[in-house]
C-alpha positions as YAML, in Angstrom:
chain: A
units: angstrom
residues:
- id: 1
  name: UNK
  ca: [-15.76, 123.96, 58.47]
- id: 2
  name: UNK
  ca: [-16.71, 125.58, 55.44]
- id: 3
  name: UNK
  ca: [-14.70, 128.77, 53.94]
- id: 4
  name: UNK
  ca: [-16.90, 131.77, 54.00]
- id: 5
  name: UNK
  ca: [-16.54, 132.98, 50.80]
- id: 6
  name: UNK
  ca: [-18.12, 129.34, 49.43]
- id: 7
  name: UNK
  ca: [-21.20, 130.37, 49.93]
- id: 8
  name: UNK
  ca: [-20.67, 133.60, 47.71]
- id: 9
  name: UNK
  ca: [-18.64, 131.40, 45.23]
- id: 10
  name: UNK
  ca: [-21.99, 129.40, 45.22]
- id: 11
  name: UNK
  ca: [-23.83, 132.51, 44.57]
- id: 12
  name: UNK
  ca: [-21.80, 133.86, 41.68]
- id: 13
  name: UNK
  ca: [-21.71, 130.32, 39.91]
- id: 14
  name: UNK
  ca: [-25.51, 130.22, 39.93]
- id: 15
  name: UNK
  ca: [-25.75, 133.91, 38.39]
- id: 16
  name: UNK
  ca: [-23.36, 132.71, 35.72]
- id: 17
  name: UNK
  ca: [-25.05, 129.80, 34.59]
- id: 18
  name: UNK
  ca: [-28.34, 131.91, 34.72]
- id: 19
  name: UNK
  ca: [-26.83, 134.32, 32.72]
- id: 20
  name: UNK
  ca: [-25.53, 131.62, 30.19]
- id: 21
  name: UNK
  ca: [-29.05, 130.13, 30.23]
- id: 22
  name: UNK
  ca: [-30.46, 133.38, 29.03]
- id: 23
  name: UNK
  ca: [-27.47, 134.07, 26.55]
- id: 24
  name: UNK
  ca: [-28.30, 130.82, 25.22]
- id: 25
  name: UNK
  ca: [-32.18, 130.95, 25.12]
- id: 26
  name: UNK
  ca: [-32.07, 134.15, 23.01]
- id: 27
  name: UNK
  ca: [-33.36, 133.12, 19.89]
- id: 28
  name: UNK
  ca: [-36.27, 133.26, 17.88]
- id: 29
  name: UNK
  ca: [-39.55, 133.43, 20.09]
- id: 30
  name: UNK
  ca: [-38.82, 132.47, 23.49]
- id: 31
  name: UNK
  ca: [-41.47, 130.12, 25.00]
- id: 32
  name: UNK
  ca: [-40.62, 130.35, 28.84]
- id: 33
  name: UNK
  ca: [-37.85, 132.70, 30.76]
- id: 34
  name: UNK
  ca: [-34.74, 130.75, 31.74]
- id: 35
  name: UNK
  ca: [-36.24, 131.81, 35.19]
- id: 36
  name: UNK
  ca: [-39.44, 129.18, 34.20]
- id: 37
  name: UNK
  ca: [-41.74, 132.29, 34.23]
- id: 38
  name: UNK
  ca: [-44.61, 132.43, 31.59]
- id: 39
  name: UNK
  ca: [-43.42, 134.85, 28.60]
- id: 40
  name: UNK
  ca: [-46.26, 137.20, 27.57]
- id: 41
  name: UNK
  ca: [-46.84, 140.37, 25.20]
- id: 42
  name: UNK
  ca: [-46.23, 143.63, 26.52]
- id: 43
  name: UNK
  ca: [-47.50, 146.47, 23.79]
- id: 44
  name: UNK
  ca: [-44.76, 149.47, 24.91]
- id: 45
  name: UNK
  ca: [-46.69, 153.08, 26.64]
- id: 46
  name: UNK
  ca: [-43.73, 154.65, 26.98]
- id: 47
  name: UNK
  ca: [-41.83, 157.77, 25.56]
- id: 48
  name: UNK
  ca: [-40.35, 156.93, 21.93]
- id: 49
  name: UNK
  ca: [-41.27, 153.08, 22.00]
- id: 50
  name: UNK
  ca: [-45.09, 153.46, 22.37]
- id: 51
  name: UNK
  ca: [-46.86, 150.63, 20.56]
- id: 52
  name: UNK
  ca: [-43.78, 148.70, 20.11]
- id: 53
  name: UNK
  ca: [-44.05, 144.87, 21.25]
- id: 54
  name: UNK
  ca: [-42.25, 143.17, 23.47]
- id: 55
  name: UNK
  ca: [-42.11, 139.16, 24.45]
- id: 56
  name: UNK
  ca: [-41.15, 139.76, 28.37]
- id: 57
  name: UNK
  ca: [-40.88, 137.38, 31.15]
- id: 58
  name: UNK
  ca: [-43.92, 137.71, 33.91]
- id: 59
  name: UNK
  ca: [-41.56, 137.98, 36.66]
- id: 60
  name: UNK
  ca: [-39.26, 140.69, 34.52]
- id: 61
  name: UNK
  ca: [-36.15, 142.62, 36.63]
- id: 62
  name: UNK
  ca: [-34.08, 144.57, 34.20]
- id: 63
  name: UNK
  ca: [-31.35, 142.46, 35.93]
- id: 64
  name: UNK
  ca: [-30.31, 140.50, 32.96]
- id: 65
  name: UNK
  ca: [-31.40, 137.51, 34.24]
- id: 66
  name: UNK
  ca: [-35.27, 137.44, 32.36]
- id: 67
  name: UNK
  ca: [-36.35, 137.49, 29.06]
- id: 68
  name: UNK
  ca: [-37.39, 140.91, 27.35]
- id: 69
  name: UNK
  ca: [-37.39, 140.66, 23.30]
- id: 70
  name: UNK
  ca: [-38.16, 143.01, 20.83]
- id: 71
  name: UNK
  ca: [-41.51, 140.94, 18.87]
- id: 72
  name: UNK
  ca: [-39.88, 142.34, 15.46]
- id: 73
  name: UNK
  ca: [-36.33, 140.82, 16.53]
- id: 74
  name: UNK
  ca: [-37.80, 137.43, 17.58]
- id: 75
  name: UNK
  ca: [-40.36, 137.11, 14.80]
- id: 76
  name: UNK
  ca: [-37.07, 137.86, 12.16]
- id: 77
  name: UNK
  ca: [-34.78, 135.06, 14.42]
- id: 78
  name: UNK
  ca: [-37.39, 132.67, 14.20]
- id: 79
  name: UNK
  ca: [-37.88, 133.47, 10.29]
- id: 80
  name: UNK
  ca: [-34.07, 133.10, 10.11]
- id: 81
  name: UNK
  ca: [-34.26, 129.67, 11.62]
- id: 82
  name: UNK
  ca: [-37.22, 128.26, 9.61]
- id: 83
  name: UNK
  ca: [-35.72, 129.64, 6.28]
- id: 84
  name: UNK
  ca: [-32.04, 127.19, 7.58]
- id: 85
  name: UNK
  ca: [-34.65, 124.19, 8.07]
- id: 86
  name: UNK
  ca: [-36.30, 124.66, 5.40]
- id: 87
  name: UNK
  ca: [-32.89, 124.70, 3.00]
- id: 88
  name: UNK
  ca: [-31.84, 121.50, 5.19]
- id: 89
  name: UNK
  ca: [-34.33, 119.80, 3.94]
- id: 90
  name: UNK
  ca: [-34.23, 121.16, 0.22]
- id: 91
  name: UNK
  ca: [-30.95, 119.63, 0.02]
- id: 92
  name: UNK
  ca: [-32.43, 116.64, 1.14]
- id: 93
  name: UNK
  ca: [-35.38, 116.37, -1.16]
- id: 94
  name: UNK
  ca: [-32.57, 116.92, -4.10]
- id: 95
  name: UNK
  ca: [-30.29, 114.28, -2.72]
- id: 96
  name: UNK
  ca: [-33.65, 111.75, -2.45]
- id: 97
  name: UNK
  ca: [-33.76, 112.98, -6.60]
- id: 98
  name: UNK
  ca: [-30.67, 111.47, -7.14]
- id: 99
  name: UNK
  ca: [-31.20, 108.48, -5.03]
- id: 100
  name: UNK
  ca: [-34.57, 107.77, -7.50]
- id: 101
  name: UNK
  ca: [-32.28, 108.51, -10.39]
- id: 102
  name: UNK
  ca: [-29.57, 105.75, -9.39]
- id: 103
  name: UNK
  ca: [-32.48, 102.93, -8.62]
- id: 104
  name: UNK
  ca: [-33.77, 103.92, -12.07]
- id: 105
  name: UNK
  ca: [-30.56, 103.34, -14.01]
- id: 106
  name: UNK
  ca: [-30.59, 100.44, -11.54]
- id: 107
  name: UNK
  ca: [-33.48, 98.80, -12.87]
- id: 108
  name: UNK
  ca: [-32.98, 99.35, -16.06]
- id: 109
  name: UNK
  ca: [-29.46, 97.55, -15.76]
- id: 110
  name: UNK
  ca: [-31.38, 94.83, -14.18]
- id: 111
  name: UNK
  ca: [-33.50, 94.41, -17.01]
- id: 112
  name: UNK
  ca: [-30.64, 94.27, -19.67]
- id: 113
  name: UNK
  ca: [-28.99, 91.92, -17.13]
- id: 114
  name: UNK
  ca: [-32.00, 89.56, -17.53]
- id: 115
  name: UNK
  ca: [-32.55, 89.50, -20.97]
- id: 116
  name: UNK
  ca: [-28.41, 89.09, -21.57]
- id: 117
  name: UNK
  ca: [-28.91, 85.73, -19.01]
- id: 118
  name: UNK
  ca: [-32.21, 84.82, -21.53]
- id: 119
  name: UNK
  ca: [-29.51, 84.85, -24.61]
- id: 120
  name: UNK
  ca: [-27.29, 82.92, -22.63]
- id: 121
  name: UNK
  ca: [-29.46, 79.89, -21.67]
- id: 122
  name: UNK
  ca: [-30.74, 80.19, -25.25]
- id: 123
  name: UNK
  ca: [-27.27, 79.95, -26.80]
- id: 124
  name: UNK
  ca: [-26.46, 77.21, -24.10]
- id: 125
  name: UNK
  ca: [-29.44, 75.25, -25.03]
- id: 126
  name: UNK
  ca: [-28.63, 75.43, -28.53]
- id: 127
  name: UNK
  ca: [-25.36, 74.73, -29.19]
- id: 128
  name: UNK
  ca: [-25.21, 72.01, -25.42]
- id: 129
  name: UNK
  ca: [-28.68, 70.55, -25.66]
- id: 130
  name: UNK
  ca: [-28.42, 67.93, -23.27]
- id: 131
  name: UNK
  ca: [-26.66, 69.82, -20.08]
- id: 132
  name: UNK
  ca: [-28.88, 70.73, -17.44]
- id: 133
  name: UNK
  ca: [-29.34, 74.05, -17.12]
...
């Protein structure tokens, strides 16, 4: 035996989690409605907002539960979120700068290295001519 308010318990947790699915799919250009339905342009006819563009859900309900963005909005989030990507991987690009610097200073160490082990064998040779080296 069930309680009968479970059922509307069940209800209300399935509008919240639709509502935090639409919370959280509002940025930049949305590509489907949390509801799955197919996002198209709508170009506004109506009162003050004529010719204004909208991304909106196919299956829109001014319910809250569907996707209706202003184009100008989600064009600027999406710009927004580009421009952070694109400084992400700036900073990478100048760490990879660094990186090239290090193995540079690297190899040149390596190459004073060598010739400092070259003096050595010489000067061993020299002054202990019949070790093996």
């Amino acid at each position: 035996m069930t309680d009968p308010g479970y059922e509307d318990d069940k209800e209300h947790q399935r509008y919240n989690d639709m509502l935090f699915f639409v919370a959280d799919s509002n940025n930049g250009i949305p590509e489907c409605c949390p509801c799955s339905g197919q996002i198209f342009i709508h170009i506004s006819k109506a009162g003050t907002y004529i010719g204004k563009n909208y991304f909106v859900c196919k299956h829109f309900e001014d319910d809250g539960l569907h996707r209706k963005k202003e184009w100008g909005e989600a064009i600027e989030d999406e710009k927004k979120k580009l421009m952070r990507k694109v400084d992400d991987h700036e900073v990478k690009i100048r760490s990879l700068y660094s990186i090239e610097d290090r193995l540079s200073r690297l190899e040149e160490d390596e190459k004073k290295n060598d010739e400092e082990i070259e003096e050595m064998k010489y000067f061993l040779k020299i002054h202990y001519p019949n070790e093996f080296y």
